[in-house]
C-alpha positions as a printed NumPy array, in Angstrom:
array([[ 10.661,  66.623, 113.027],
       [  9.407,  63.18 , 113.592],
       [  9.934,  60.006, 111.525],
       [  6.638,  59.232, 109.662],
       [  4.891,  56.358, 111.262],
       [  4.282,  53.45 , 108.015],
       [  0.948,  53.12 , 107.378],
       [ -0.101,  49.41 , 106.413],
       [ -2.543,  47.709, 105.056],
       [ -3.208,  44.192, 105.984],
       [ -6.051,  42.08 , 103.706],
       [ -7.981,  38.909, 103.225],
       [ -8.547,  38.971,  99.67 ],
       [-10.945,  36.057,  98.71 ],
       [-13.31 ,  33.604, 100.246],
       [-10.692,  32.063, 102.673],
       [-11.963,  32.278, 106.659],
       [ -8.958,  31.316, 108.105],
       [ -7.386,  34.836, 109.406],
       [ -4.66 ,  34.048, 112.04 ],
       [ -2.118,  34.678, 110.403],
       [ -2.963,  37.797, 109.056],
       [ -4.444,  38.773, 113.023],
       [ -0.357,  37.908, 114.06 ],
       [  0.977,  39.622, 111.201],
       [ -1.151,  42.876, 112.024],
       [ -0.144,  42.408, 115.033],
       [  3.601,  42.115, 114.785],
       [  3.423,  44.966, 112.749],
       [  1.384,  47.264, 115.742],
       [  3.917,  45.6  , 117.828],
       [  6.903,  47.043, 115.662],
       [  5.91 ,  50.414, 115.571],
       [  3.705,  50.585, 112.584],
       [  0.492,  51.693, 111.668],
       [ -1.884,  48.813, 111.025],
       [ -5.289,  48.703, 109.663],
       [ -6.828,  45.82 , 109.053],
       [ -9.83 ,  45.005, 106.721],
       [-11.308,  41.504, 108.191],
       [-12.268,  38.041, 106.311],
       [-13.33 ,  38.196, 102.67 ],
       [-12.664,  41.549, 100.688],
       [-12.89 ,  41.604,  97.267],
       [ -9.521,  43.166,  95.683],
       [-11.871,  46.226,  94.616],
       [-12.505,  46.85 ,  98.277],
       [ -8.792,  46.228,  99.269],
       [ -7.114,  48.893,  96.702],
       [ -9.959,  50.85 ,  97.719],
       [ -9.368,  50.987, 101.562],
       [ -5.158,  51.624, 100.624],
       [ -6.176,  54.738,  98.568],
       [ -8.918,  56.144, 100.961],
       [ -6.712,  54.782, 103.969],
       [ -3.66 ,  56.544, 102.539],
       [ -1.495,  53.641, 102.948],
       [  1.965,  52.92 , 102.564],
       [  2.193,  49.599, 101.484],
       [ -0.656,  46.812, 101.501],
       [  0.064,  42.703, 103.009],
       [ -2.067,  40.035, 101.762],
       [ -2.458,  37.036, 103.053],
       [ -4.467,  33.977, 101.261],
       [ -4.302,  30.577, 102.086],
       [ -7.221,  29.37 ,  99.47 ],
       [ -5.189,  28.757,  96.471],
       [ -6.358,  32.367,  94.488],
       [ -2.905,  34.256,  94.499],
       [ -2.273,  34.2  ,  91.349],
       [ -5.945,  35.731,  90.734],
       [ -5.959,  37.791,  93.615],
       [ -2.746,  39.312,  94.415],
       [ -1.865,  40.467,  90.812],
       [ -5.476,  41.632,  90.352],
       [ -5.449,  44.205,  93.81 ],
       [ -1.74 ,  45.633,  92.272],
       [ -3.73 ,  46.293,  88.843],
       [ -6.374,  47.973,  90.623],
       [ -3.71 ,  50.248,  92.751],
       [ -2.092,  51.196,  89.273],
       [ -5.589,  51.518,  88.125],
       [ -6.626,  54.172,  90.945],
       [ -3.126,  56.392,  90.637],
       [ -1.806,  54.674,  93.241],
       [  0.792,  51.856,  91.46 ],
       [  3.306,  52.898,  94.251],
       [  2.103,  51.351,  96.788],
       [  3.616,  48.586,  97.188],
       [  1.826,  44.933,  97.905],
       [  3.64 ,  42.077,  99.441],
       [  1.91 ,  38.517, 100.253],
       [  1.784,  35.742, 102.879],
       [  0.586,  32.493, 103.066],
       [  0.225,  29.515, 100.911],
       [  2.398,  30.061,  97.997],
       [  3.702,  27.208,  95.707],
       [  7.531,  28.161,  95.103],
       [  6.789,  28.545,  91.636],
       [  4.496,  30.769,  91.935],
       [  6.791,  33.059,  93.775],
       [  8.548,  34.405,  90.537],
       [  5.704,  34.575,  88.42 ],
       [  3.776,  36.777,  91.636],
       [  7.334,  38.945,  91.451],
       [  6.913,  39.712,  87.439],
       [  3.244,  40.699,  88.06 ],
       [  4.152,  43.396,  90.654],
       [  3.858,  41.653,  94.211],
       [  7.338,  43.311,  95.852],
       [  7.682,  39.951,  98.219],
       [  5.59 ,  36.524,  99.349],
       [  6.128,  34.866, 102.593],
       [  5.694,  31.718, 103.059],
       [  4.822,  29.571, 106.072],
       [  7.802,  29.46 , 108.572],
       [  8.713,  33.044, 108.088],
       [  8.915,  34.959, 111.224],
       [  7.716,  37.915, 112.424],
       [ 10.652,  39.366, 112.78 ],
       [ 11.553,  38.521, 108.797],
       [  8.34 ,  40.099, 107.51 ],
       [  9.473,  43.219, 109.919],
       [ 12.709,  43.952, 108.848],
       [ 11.652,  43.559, 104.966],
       [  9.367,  46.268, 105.751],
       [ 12.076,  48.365, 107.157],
       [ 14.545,  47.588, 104.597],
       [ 12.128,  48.177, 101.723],
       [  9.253,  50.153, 102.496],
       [  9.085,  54.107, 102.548],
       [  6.311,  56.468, 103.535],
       [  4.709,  57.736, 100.217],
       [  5.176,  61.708,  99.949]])
């Protein structure tokens, strides 16, 4: 029997139109082996943890440069817990204060990335910590 492919989510949460990043993430992911799908500019965190339960995902990347993590990230884990599926679990890229990082941790985000992480980094924490969902 085959390995199960990981099925990932990769989201815009917010107003912020910058996407790059989150294009070479979802790409370095594809690239890796995964399964990527990937939402576009400026989804609400309703229609994020909406997409990862109808999507069947198993885990969900953010990525925000606007300043709204600490709105937005904790708010699409909520509304995972909120829709039966609190094990799925969210990590986060972009621009982060430092001390925001811990704070992001206590609410639920698994891990944040900041600028100058690699590809390969956000990779093999995926590998190391992320397991298909039964």
């Amino acid at each position: 029997m085959s390995e199960k492919v990981l099925r990932i989510l990769v989201a815009k949460p917010g107003l912020d139109g910058h996407d790059r990043g989150a294009k070479i993430i979802a790409r370095a992911l594809r690239d890796a082996g995964f399964e990527v799908i990937y939402t576009g500019l400026h989804q609400t965190p309703e229609m994020i943890a909406e997409t990862a339960v109808q999507e069947d995902v198993d885990c969900v990347g953010l990525s925000i440069l606007s300043g709204a993590h600490m709105t937005l990230f904790p708010r699409v884990v909520d509304l995972l817990r909120q829709k039966g599926a609190g094990d799925v679990p969210v990590f986060g890229g972009g621009i982060v204060p430092d001390e925001d990082i811990g704070e992001l941790k206590n609410l639920g985000v698994k891990e944040i990335f900041t600028p100058g992480a690699s590809t390969k980094q956000i990779v093999d924490w995926i590998r190391q910590h992320i397991q298909p969902r039964a």
